[in-house]
C-alpha positions as CSV (number, residue, x, y, z in Angstrom):
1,X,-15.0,12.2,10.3
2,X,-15.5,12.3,6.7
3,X,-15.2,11.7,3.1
4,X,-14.1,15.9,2.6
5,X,-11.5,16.1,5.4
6,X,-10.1,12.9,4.0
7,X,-9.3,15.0,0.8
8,X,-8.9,18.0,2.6
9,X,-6.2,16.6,5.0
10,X,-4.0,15.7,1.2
11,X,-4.9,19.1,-0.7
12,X,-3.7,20.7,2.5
13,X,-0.1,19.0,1.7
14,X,0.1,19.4,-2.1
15,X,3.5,20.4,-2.9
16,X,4.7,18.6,0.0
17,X,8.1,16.9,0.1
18,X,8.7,13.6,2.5
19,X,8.1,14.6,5.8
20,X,8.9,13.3,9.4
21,X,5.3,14.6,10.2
22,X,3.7,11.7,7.9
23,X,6.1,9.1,9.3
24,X,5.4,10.0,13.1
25,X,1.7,9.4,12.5
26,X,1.8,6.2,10.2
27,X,4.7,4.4,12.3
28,X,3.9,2.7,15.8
29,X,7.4,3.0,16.5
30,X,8.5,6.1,14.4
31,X,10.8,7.4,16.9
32,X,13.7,4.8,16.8
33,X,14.6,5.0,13.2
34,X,13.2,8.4,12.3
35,X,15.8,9.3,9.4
36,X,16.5,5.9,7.7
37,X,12.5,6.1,6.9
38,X,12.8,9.2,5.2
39,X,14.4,7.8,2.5
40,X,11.8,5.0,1.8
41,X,9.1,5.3,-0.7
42,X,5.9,7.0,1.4
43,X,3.1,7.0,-0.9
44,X,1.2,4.5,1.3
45,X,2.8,6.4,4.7
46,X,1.7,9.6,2.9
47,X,-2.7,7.9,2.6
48,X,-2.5,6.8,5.9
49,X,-1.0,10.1,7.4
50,X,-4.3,11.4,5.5
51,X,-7.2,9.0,7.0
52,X,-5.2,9.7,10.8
53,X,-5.5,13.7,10.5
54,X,-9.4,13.0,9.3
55,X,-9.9,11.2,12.3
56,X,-10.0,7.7,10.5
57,X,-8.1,4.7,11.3
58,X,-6.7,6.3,14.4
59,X,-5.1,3.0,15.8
60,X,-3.9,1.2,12.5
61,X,-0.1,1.7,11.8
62,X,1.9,0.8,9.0
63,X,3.8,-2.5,9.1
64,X,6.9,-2.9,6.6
65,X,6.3,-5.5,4.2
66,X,2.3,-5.3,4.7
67,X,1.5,-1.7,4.5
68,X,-1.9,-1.4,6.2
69,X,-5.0,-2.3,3.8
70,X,-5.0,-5.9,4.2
71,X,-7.6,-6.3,6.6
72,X,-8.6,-3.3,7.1
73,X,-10.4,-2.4,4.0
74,X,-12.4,-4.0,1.5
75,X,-12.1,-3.8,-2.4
76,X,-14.3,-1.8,-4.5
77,X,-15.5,-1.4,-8.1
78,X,-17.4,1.8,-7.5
79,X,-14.2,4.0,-5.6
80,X,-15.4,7.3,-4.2
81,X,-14.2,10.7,-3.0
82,X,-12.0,9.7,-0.2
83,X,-11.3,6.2,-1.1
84,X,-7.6,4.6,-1.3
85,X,-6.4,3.8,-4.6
86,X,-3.4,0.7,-5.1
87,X,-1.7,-0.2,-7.9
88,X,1.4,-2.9,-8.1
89,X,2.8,-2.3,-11.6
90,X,5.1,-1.5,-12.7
91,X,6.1,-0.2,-9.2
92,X,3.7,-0.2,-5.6
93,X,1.8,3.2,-5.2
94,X,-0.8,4.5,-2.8
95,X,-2.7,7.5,-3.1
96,X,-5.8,9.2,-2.1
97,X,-8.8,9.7,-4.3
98,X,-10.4,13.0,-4.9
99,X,-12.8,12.9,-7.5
100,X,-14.3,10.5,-10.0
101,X,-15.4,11.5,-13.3
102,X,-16.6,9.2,-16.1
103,X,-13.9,6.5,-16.6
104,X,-10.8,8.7,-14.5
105,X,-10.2,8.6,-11.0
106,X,-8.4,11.9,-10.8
107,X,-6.0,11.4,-7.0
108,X,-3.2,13.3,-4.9
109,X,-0.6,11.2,-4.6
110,X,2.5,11.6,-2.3
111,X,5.9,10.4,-3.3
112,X,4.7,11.5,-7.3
113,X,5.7,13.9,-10.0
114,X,9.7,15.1,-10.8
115,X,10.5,16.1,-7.3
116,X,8.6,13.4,-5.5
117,X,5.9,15.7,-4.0
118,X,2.6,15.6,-3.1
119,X,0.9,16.2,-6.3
120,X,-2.5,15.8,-8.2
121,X,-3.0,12.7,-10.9
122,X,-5.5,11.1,-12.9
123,X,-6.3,7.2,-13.1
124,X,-8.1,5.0,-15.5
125,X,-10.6,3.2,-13.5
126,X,-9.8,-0.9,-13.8
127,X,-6.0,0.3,-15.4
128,X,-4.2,-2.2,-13.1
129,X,-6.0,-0.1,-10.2
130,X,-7.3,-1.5,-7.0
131,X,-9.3,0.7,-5.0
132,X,-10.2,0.5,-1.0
133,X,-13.2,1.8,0.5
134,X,-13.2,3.7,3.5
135,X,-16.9,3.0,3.8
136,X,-16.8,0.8,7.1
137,X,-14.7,3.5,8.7
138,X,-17.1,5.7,8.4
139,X,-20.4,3.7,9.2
140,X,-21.7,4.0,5.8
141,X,-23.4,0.7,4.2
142,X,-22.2,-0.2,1.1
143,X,-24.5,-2.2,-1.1
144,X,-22.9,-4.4,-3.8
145,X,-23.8,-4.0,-7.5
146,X,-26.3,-6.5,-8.4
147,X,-25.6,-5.8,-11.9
148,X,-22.0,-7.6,-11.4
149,X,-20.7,-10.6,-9.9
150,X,-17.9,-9.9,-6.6
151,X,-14.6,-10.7,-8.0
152,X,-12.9,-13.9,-7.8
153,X,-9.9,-14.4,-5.6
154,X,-7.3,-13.4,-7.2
155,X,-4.5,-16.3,-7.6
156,X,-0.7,-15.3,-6.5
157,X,1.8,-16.7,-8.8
158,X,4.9,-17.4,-8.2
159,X,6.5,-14.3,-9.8
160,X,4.4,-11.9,-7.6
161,X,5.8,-13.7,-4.6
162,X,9.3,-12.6,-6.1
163,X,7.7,-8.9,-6.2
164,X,6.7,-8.6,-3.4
165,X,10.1,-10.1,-1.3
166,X,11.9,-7.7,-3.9
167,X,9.7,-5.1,-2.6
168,X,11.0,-6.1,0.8
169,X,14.4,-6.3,0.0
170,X,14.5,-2.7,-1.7
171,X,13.2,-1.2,1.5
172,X,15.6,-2.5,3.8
173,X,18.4,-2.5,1.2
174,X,20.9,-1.2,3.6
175,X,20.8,-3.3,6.2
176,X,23.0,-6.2,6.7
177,X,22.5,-9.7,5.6
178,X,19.8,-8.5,3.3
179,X,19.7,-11.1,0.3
180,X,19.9,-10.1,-3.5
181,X,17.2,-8.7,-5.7
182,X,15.3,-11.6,-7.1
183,X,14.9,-12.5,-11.1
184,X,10.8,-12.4,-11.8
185,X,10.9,-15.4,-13.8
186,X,8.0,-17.3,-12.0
187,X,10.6,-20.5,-11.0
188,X,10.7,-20.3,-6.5
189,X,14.9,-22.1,-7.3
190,X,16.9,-21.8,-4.1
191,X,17.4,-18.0,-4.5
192,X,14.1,-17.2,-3.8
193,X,13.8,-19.9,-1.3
194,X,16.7,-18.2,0.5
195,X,14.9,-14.7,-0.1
196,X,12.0,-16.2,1.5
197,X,13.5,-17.1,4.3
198,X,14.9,-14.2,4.9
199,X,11.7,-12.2,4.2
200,X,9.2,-15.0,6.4
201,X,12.0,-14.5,9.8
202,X,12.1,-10.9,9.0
203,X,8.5,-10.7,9.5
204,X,8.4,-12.4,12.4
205,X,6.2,-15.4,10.7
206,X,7.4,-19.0,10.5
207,X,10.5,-20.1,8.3
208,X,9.6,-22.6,5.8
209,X,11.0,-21.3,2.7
210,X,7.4,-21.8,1.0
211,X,5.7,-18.8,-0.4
212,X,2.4,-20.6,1.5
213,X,-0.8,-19.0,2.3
214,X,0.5,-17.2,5.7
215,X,3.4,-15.8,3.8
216,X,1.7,-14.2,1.0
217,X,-0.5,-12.9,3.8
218,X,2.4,-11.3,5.1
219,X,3.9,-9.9,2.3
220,X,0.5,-8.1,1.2
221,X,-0.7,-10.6,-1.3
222,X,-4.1,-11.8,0.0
């Protein structure tokens, strides 16, 4: 179990379309909707298909409106060969990091590129970026810069509530009773109270209609 098979378990699959093998091994319950998910986005599916064929991570699955990092994970400003990289803008993408050089965090990335394969990429560090260390999975101590401050919480506004339950929405878009896309506009009006509903009893967490603390939690925001 390490950094190299982490990377060596993606460049294995470059060129790689969607595949019902990265499903069966990210989904605790792959086997009763097995096609419907092969038409979701799987970048995410596709990095934790990697850590589970490196050894890594062996009993966390990917949960629909969460994904799996939450939790498991912790942040990092120094990402590494091996690491997961997450960006939300202008659209939610995984992928796995290979190399760092300088300023670039060059990646494979499933779900990428023309074709959506598994290709190579290359990253700005701190470009709207958050990166994941696989550190504690791996029993290695990681020592935090004491040339920098840790970051402050981030605060979750009211429009990336709306992302997020759009997020939602988009992968269960053909399923019945599945509520509208919501306008960004930052104003939680009785649209998005009625998308959060939907979202907080989809998830199996209370319905209040309130984008509070155990909702954001749910939806991937803290």
């Amino acid at each position: 179990m390490t950094r190299k098979a982490v990377i060596d378990a993606a460049i294995a699959e470059l060129g790689q379309p969607n595949k019902g093998e990265y499903w069966e091994s990210a989904l605790l319950e792959h086997a009763a909707h097995p096609q419907p998910a092969l038409k979701l986005a799987w970048c995410g599916i596709f990095t934790l298909f990697c850590l589970h064929k490196a050894g890594l991570a062996m009993r966390t699955h990917w949960v629909f409106g969460r994904g799996y990092l939450s939790g498991l994970l912790r942040t990092t400003d120094n990402p590494k060969p091996g690491d997961i990289g997450y960006r939300d803008q202008p659209f939610q993408h995984h992928f796995i990091v290979e190399s760092v050089d300088d300023a670039m965090v060059h990646s494979i990335d499933g779900n990428s590129g023309t074709h959506s394969t598994v290709n190579r990429c290359t990253h700005p560090i701190g470009h709207g970026c958050t990166y994941y260390s696989i550190a504690p999975l791996l029993g290695e101590v990681e020592l935090p810069s004491p040339s920098s401050p840790p970051p402050a919480r981030k605060r979750v506004e009211p429009v990336d509530v709306q992302r997020a339950v759009n997020n939602l929405i988009m992968r269960h878009a053909a399923d019945a009773g599945v509520p509208k896309l919501l306008a960004t506009d930052g104003i939680i009006g009785p649209k998005s109270t009625s998308a959060l509903e939907w979202a907080q009893k989809h998830l199996g967490i209370p319905v209040t209609g309130n984008p509070d603390a155990g909702t954001c939690h749910a939806l991937g925001l803290s």
